[in-house]
C-alpha positions in Angstrom: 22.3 -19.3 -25.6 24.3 -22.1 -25.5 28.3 -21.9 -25.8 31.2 -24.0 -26.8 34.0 -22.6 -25.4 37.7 -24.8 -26.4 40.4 -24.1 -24.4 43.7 -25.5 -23.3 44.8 -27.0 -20.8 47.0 -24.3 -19.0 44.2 -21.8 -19.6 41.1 -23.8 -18.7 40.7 -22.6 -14.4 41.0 -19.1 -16.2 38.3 -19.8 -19.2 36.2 -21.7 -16.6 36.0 -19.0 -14.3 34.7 -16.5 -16.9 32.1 -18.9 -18.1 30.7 -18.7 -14.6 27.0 -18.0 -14.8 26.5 -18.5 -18.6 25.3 -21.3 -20.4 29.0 -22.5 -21.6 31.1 -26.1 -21.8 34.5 -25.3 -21.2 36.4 -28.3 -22.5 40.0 -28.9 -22.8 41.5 -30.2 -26.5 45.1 -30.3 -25.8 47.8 -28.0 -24.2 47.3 -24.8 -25.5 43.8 -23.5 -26.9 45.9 -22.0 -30.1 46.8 -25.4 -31.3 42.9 -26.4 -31.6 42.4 -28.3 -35.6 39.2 -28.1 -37.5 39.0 -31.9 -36.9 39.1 -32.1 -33.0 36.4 -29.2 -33.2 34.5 -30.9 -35.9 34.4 -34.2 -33.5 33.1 -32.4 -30.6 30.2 -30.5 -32.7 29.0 -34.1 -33.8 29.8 -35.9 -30.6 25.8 -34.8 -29.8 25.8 -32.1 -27.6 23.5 -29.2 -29.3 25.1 -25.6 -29.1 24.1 -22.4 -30.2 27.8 -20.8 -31.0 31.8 -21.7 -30.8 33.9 -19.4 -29.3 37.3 -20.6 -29.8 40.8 -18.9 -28.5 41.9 -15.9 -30.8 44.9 -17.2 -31.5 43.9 -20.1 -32.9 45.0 -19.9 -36.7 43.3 -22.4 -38.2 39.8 -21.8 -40.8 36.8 -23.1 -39.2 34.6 -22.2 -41.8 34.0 -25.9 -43.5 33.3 -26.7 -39.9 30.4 -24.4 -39.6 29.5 -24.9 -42.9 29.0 -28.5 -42.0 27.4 -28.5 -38.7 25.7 -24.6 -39.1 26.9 -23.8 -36.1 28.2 -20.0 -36.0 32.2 -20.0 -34.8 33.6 -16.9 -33.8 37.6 -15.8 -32.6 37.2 -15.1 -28.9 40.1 -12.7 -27.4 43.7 -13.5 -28.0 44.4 -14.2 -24.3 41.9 -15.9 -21.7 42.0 -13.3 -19.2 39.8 -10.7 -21.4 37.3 -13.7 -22.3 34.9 -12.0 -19.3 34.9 -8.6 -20.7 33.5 -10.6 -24.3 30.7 -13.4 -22.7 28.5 -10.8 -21.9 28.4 -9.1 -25.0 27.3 -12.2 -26.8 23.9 -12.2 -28.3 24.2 -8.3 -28.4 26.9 -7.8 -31.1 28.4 -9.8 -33.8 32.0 -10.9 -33.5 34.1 -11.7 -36.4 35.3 -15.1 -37.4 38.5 -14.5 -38.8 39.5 -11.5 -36.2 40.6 -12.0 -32.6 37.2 -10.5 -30.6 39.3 -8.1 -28.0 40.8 -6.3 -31.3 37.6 -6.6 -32.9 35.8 -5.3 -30.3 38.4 -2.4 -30.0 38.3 -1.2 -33.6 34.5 -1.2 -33.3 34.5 0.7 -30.3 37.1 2.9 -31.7 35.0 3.5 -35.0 31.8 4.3 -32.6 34.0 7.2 -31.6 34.8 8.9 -34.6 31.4 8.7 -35.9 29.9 10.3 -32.9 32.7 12.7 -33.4 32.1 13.4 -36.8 28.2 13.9 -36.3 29.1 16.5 -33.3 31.0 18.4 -35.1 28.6 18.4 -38.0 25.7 19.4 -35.9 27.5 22.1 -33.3 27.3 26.0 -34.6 31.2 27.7 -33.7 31.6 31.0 -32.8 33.4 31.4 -36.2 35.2 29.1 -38.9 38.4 29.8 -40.0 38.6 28.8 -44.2 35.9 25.9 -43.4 37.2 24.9 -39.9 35.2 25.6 -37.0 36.4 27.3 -33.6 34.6 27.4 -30.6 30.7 27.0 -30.1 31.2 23.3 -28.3 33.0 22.5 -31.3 35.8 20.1 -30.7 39.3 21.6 -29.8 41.6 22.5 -32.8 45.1 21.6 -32.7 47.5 24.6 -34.1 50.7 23.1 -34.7 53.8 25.5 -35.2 56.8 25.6 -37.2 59.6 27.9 -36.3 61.6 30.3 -38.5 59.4 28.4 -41.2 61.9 31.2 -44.0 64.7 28.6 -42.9 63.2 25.6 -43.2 64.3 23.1 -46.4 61.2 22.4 -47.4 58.4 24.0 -45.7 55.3 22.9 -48.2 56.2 19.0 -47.1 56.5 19.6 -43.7 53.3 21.8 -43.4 51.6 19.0 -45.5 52.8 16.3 -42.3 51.4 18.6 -40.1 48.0 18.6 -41.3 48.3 14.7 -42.4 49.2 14.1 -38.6 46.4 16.1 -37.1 46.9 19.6 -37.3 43.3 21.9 -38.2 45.9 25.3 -38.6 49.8 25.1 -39.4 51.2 28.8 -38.0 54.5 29.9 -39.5 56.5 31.1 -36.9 59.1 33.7 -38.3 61.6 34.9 -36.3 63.2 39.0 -36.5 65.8 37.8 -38.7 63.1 37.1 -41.5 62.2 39.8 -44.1 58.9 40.6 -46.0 60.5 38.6 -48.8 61.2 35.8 -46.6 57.3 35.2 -45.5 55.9 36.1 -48.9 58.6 33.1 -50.5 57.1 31.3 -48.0 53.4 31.1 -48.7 54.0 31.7 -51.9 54.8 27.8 -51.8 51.4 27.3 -49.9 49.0 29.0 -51.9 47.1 25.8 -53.3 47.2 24.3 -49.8 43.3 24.5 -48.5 43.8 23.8 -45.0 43.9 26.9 -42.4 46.8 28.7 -42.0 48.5 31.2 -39.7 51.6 33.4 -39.3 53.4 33.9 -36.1 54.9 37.5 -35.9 54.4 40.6 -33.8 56.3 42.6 -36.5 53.5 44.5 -38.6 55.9 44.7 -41.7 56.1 40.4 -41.6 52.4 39.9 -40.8 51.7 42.7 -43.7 53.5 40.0 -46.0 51.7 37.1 -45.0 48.0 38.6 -45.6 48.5 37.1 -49.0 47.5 34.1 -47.9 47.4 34.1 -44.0 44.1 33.0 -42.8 44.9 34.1 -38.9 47.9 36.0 -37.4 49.3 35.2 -33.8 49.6 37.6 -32.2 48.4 41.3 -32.0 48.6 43.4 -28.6 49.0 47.0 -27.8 51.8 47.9 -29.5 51.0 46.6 -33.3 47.4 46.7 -33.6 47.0 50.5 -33.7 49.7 49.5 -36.7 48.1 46.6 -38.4 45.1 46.0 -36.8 42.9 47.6 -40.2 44.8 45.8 -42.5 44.2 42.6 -40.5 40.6 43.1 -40.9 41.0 44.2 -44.4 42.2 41.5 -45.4 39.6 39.4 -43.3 42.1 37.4 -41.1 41.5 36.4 -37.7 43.5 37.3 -34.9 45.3 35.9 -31.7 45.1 38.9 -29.2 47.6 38.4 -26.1 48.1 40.7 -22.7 50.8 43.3 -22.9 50.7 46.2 -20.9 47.4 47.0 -21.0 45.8 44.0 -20.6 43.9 40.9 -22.5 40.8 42.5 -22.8 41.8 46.2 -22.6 43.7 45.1 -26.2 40.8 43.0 -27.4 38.8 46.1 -27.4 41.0 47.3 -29.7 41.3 44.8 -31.9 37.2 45.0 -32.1 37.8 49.3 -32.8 40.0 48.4 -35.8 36.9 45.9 -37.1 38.9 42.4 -36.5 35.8 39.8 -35.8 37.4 36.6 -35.5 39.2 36.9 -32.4 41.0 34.4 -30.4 41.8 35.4 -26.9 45.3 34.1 -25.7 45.6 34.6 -21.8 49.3 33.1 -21.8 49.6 29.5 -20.4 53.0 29.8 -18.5 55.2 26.8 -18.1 55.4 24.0 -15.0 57.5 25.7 -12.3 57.1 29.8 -13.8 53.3 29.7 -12.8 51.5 27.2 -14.5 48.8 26.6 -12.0 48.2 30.4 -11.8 47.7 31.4 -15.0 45.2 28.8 -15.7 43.1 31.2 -13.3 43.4 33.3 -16.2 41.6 31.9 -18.0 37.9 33.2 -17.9 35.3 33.8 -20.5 36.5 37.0 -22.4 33.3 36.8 -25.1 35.9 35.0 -27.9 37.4 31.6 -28.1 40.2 30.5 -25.6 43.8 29.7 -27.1 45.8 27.2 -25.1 49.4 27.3 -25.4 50.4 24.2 -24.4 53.6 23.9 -27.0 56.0 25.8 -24.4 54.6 23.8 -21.2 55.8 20.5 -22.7 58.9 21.9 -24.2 60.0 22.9 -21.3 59.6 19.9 -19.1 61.3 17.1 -19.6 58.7 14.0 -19.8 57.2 12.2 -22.4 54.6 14.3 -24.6 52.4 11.6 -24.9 50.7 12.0 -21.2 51.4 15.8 -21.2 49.4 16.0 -24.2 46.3 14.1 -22.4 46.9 16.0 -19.3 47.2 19.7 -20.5 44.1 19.0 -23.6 41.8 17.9 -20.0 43.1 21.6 -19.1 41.5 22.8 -22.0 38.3 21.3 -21.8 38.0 22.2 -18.6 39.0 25.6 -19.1 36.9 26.3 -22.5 39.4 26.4 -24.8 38.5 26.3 -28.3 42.2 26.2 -29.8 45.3 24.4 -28.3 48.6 25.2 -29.7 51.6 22.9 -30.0 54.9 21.9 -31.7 57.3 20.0 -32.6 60.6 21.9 -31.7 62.6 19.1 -30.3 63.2 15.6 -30.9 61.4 14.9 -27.5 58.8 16.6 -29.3 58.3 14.6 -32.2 54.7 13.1 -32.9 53.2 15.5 -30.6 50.7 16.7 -33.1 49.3 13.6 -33.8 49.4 12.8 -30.0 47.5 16.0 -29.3 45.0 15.8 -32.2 43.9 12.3 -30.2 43.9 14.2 -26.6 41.4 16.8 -28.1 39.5 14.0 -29.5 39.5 12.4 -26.1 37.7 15.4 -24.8 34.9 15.5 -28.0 33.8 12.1 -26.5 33.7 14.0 -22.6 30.2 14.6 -22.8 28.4 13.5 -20.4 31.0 11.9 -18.7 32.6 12.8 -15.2 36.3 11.8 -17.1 38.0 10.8 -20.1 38.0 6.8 -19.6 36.7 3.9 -21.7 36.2 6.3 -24.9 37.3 4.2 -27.5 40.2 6.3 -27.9 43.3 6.4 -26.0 46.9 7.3 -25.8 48.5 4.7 -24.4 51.9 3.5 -26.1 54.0 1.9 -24.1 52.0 0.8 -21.1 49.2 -1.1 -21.0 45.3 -0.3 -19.9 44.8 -3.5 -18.1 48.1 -6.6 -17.8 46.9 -10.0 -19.2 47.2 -12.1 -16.5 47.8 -15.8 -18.1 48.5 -18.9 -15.8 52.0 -19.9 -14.5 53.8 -21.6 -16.6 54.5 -25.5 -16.1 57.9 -27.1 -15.7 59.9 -29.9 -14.5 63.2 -29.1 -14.4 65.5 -25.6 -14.9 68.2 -25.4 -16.6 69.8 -22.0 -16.4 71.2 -19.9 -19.3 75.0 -20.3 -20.2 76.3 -16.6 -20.2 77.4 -16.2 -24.4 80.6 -16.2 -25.7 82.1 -12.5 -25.7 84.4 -13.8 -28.8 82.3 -13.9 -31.2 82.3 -16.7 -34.6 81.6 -14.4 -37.6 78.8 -16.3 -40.3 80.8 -17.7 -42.8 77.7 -16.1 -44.8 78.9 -12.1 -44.1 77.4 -9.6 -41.8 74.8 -7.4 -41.8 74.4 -3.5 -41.6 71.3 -3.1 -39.9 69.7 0.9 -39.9 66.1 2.3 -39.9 65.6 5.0 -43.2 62.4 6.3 -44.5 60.1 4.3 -42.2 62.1 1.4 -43.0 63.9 -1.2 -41.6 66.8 -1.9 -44.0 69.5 -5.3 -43.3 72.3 -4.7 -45.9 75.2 -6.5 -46.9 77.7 -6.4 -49.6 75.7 -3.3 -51.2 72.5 -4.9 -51.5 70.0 -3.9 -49.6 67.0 -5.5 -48.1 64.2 -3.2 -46.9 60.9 -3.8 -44.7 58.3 -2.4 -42.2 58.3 -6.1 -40.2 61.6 -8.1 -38.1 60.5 -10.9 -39.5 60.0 -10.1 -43.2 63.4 -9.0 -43.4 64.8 -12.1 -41.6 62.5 -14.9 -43.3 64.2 -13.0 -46.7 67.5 -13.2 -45.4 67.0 -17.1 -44.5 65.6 -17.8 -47.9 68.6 -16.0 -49.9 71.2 -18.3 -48.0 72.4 -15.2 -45.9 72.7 -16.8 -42.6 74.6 -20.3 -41.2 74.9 -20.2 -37.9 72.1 -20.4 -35.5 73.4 -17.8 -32.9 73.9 -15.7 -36.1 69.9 -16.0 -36.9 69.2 -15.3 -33.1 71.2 -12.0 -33.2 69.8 -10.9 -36.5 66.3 -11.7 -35.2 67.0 -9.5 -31.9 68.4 -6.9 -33.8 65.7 -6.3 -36.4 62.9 -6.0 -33.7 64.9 -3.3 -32.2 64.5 -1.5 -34.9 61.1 -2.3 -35.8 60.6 -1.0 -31.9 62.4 2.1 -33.2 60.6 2.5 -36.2 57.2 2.6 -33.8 57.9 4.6 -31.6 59.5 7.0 -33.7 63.2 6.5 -31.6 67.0 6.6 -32.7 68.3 2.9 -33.7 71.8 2.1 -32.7 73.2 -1.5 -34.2 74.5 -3.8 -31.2 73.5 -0.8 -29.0 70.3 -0.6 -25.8 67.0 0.3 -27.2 
């Protein structure tokens, strides 16, 4: 197969170099490869050379498509940035890129829609040990997230944030209720969830609170010694699965008696303890007790202060390793927030584990602020420096008025003498706010332009936004 490959001038050692040992002209058409036009490509196409397919720089925005309409010569979008142009020259011939969509991000969504089909069909074709209202637990099935909500009596609107549970990942929403809460206060409760058809559970060892949520609970965390021999029947009854924990007598000593009071669907809870109160050590704990594993990994990463994001990755590899069939997790604090979608993708990491010695190249990661691999792009070319005058700590207000700039509702939102201007994109905002006259000055435009990215970085990574203060 013979290639085309135009590139500019400050990335042509890099595309050269990648082009090693294929059939490929690497030719420079300017300074940068983005700037390439239909007509330089058109001119090189009919200068005589014969090729079999046009690989031009992902950046590029032009349409070639009268160009290969012309010439029927197939032209595709390579990567965005030169340095990934080796990982895409070998796939060539064996996939089909796209032409209007940068290959490295093509390449990526394909890869990550191979891994949710071949989720999917795993989980279609693995028997569990039981289901739990249609969801599957155990059996090689893939991990289930159970995401809680505490004192879920006091919560302002418990049927929306239930629903963004289970729209963020979670398979079971347990409704934690606290000894403050009365039998009224859990019946109100999933009274307001009866139409919901997802899984779920109520957290309570008070046998009066989890007789109020057999209503509608489908699995109650958790029973030991003490209130099975008081609920246990009704629990089975009612057909509910259980959480079993240690007490006093022991994980399986009060399994046992969960089975003598005819609960089936039983989830063995070991107790994961948290980093520095024995962590390591109770993982020892966990052994095959006959039932599915539950892995408590909500109070290991609430009490530790680091990001959730690779705590989730680490402690769902725990899981998997240790055959856990159910990992629990939450949302208590703000460092907590989006950890249910974080640790719906960790367990889906580990569907993909098999046969694989670790949880790399999958398709599916959880990296959001660092990269997997740093673009390395060629030094940049320059005569002469000039360096950057320190600004003005007096500042000229915009004849045109200032802005109020806050994040609301997944919004970014520039307002100014009570008229709002709302948007998910920096520059939306500001190209609207240039069109409408609202800005004069050019350091005005550069401020406005700095400080609406900040909040579009808040907005994605779900942070506090602080006008004229550090991200």
């Amino acid at each position: 197969m013979r290639i085309l490959l135009p590139t500019g001038r400050v990335t042509y050692t890099i595309v050269e170099e990648a082009a090693h040992g294929f059939d490929a002209d690497v030719v420079v058409t300017g300074e940068l490869a983005s700037f390439l036009t239909p007509a330089q490509l058109r001119d090189l196409l009919l200068a005589g050379s014969s090729y079999d397919l046009v690989l031009v720089s992902g950046m590029c925005t032009a349409s070639f498509l009268d160009v290969e309409q012309e010439t029927g010569i197939p032209i595709y979008r390579g990567p965005r940035h030169a340095a990934d142009l080796s990982l895409v020259l070998p796939l060539l011939g064996k996939i089909e890129l796209s032409r209007d969509i940068p290959a490295d991000e093509f390449l990526s969504e394909e890869r990550r829609k191979g891994a949710f089909s071949q989720i999917t069909q795993q989980e279609e074709e693995k028997e569990p040990a039981f289901t739990i209202r249609g969801v599957k637990i155990g059996g090689g099935t893939r991990i289930k997230v159970l995401a809680e909500i505490m004192d879920a009596h006091k919560h302002p609107n418990i049927r929306s944030e239930v629903l963004r549970f289970l729209d963020e990942g979670a398979d079971i929403v347990d409704l934690g209720f606290g000894f403050d809460a009365s039998p009224d206060d859990v019946r109100a409760v999933f009274d307001q969830l009866g139409d919901i058809e997802s899984p779920l559970a109520a957290d309570t060892q008070d046998p009066a609170l989890i007789e109020a949520s057999l209503v509608r609970a489908d699995l109650i965390l958790s029973l030991q010694e003490k209130n099975i021999p008081l609920i246990g029947k009704r629990v089975a009854e009612a057909g509910c699965g259980a959480v079993i924990v240690p007490g006093e007598a022991g994980l399986l000593a009060n399994i046992q008696k969960a089975e003598k009071c005819g609960i089936s669907r039983i989830i063995a809870d070991p107790v994961l303890h948290p980093c520095g109160s024995g962590l390591v050590q109770s993982l020892g704990w966990f052994s095959d007790p006959g039932y599915p594993l539950f892995f408590g990994a909500g109070n290991v990463i609430e009490l530790c202060d680091a990001d959730s994001v690779g705590m989730c990755a680490l402690l769902a590899g725990m899981a998997y390793e240790t055959g856990s069939s159910v990992i629990f997790c939450s949302e208590h604090s703000d460092k907590t927030k989006g950890c249910v979608a974080e640790m719906r993708t960790a367990t889906m990491m580990m569907a993909l584990m098999d046969g694989r010695p670790y949880p790399k190249d999958l398709g599916i990661d959880l990296f959001f602020i660092k990269e997997k691999r740093r673009r390395r792009e060629p030094p940049l070319a320059y005569k002469e420096i000039m360096l950057a005058s320190p600004m003005p700590q007096e500042i000229t207000y915009d004849p045109c008025g200032n802005y109020r700039i806050g994040i609301e509702d997944g919004y970014i939102v520039a307002i100014r003498n009570g008229k709002a201007i709302k948007g998910t994109r920096w520059q939306d905002i500001l190209y609207t706010i240039l069109q409408t006259g609202g800005v004069s000055l050019f350091d005005h435009a550069g401020y406005l332009g700095a400080e609406l990215y900040k909040a579009e970085l808040a907005l994605k990574y779900g942070r506090s936004f602080e006008q004229d203060g550090p991200f």
